[in-house]
Structure formats: structure tokens, C-alpha cells
C-alpha positions in Angstrom: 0.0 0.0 0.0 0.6 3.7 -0.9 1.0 6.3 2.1 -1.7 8.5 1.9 0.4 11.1 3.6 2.3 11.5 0.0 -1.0 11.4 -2.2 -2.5 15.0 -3.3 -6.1 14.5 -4.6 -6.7 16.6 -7.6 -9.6 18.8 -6.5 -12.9 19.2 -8.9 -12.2 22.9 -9.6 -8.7 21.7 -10.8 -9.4 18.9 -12.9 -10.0 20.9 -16.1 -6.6 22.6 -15.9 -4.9 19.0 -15.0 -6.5 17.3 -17.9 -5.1 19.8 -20.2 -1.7 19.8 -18.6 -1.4 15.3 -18.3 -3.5 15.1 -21.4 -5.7 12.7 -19.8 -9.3 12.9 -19.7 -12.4 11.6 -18.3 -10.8 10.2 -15.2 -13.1 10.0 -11.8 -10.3 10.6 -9.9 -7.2 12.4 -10.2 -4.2 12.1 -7.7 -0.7 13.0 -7.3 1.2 11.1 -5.3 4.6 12.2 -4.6 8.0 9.9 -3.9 9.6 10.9 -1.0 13.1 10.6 -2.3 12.8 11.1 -5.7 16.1 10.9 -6.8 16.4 7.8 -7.0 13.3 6.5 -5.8 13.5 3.9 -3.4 13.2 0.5 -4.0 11.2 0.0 -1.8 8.6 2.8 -3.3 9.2 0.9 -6.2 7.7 -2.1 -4.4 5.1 -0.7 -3.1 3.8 0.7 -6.2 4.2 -2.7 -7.9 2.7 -4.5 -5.0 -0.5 -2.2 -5.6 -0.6 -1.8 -8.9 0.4 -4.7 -10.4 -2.5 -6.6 -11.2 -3.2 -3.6 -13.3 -0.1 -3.3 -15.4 -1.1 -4.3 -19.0 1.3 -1.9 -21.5 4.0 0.7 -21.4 4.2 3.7 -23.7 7.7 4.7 -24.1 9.2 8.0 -26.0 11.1 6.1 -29.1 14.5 8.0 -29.1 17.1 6.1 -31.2 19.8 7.0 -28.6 17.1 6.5 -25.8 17.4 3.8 -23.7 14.1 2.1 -25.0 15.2 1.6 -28.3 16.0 -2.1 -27.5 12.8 -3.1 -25.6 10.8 -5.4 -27.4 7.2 -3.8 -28.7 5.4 -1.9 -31.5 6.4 1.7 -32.6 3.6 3.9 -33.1 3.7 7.6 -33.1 6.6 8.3 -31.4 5.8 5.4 -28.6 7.0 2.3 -27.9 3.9 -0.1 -26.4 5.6 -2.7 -24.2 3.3 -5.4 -23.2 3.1 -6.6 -19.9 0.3 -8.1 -19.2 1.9 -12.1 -19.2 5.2 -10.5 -18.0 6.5 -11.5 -14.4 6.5 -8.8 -11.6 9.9 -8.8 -11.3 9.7 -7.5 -15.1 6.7 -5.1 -14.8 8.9 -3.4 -11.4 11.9 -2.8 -14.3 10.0 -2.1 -16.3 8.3 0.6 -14.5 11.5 2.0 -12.9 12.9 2.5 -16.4 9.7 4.5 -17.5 10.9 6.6 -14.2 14.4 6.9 -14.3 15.6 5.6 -17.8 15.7 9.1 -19.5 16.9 12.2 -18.9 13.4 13.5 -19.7 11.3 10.3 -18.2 8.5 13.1 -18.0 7.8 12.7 -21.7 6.9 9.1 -21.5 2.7 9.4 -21.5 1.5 6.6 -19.9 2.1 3.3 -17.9 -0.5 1.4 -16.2 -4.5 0.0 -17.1 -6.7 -2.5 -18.0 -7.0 -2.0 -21.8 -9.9 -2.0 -23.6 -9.1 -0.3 -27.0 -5.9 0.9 -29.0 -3.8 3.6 -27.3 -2.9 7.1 -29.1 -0.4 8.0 -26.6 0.4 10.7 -28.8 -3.0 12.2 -28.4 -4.9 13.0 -25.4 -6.5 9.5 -23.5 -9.8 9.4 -22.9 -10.3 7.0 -19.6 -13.2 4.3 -19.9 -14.3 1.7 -16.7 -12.0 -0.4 -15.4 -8.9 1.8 -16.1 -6.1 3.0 -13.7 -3.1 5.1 -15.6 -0.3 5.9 -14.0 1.8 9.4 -15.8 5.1 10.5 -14.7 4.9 14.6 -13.2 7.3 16.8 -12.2 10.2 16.0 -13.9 9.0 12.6 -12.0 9.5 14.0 -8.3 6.1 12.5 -8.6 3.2 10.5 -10.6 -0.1 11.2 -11.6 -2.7 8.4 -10.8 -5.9 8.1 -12.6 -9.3 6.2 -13.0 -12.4 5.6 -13.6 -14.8 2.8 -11.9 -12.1 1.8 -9.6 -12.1 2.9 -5.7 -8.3 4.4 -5.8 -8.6 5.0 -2.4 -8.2 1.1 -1.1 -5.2 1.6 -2.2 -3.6 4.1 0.1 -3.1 3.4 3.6 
């Protein structure tokens, strides 16, 4: 679990503002949670995050940068992205996974989105609608933090 002392919960009057800034829309909920020692982040943060979110880690979007260090991961190119698919993956290769799309740039920021249940094809390019069922996790901040999103999910079971 999460600490809910870290989490900042997007208020209603902000949401429109947020959406335009992540690019992600249609979300219930709409939360920041911050790392407390963002560089690095701890492993055990790390863990955490894995240990909560796991279950929900389908696909990666990675920025394609040919001297990036996700030009070697295995997965589809489309607009600028790389979709790594997780969904059969071990957790001990959705938690590298995940602290790549962190740390694994010098502008991890630019890499859209990481974790949901997917129903349709992604345009990570283009702003995300969120349908039912999802959870998406978006690096913030120059990823002294990450934006948490969802819709028909209770995001607060997972915060302690």
C-alpha cells in the first residue's frame, strides 16, 4: 500500500486545468502522489507501487528515441511510442519495467502513460480518454512525482 500522507487529490475545480496539462481525460479521480526521495526513488517505493498496482499493469508507452534507452525493448512503434506489453510479464519485469519508464531518460517526464486495464488501441500521442475499469499511471514533475488516474475503480483502497 501507498501512504496517503504522500498522495495529493486533484480537487474538482482543478481537474479541467490537470487534464489539459497530463493530457488525460475523463478520469473520476485524479491524484498526485509524490516519492519521498525522488532521486532515485527507493526501491522499496518501487515495491510498493508494484505490490498495488500490479495486477493492473497491462502496457508501457515509451518515448522512441534512437539513442534513448528504449530503443532495444521489445514492442510496437507507433507515433513516437513504444507499447511494451506486460500483461503475461513477471512482476519482477513489470517493477523494471516501471522504474525504467521513471528513471531511464533524462526526460522520463515525456513518457505518456504506464498502467491500465485496456480495452481499445492507445494514441499515446494524443490525449487518452479513460473508460471503466482503467487506472493510468503518468510520470509529473520532472518525476519528483506521478499522476494516478481512474475511472470505476475505488483508488482509495489503495492508500493506507
Amino acid at each position: 500500500m501507498l501512504d496517503k500522507q504522500q498522495l495529493y487529490i486533484v480537487e474538482n475545480k482543478d481537474i479541467p486545468n490537470y487534464e489539459v496539462d497530463s493530457g488525460i481525460t475523463g478520469a473520476e479521480q485524479n491524484y498526485v502522489y509524490n516519492f519521498k526521495n525522488p532521486i532515485p526513488i527507493s526501491e522499496q517505493e518501487l515495491q510498493d507501487i508494484c505490490d498495488t498496482f500490479g495486477e493492473f499493469m497491462v502496457s508501457a508507452y515509451f518515448l522512441v528515441d534512437i539513442f534513448g534507452p528504449y530503443e532495444e525493448l521489445p514492442g510496437d512503434k507507433k507515433n513516437g511510442y513504444k507499447k511494451v506489453v506486460l500483461a503475461d510479464e513477471s512482476m519482477e519485469i513489470k517493477k523494471k519495467m516501471f522504474h525504467l519508464f521513471l528513471e531511464g531518460d533524462a526526460y522520463p517526464d515525456e513518457n505518456k502513460i504506464f498502467l491500465f486495464k485496456e480495452k481499445k488501441e492507445l494514441n499515446a500521442k494524443k490525449d487518452m480518454e479513460i473508460e471503466d475499469g482503467m487506472i493510468v499511471i503518468s510520470p509529473v514533475l520532472d518525476v519528483t512525482a506521478i499522476g494516478i488516474f481512474s475511472k470505476g475503480i475505488d483508488l482509495a483502497q489503495f492508500f493506507k
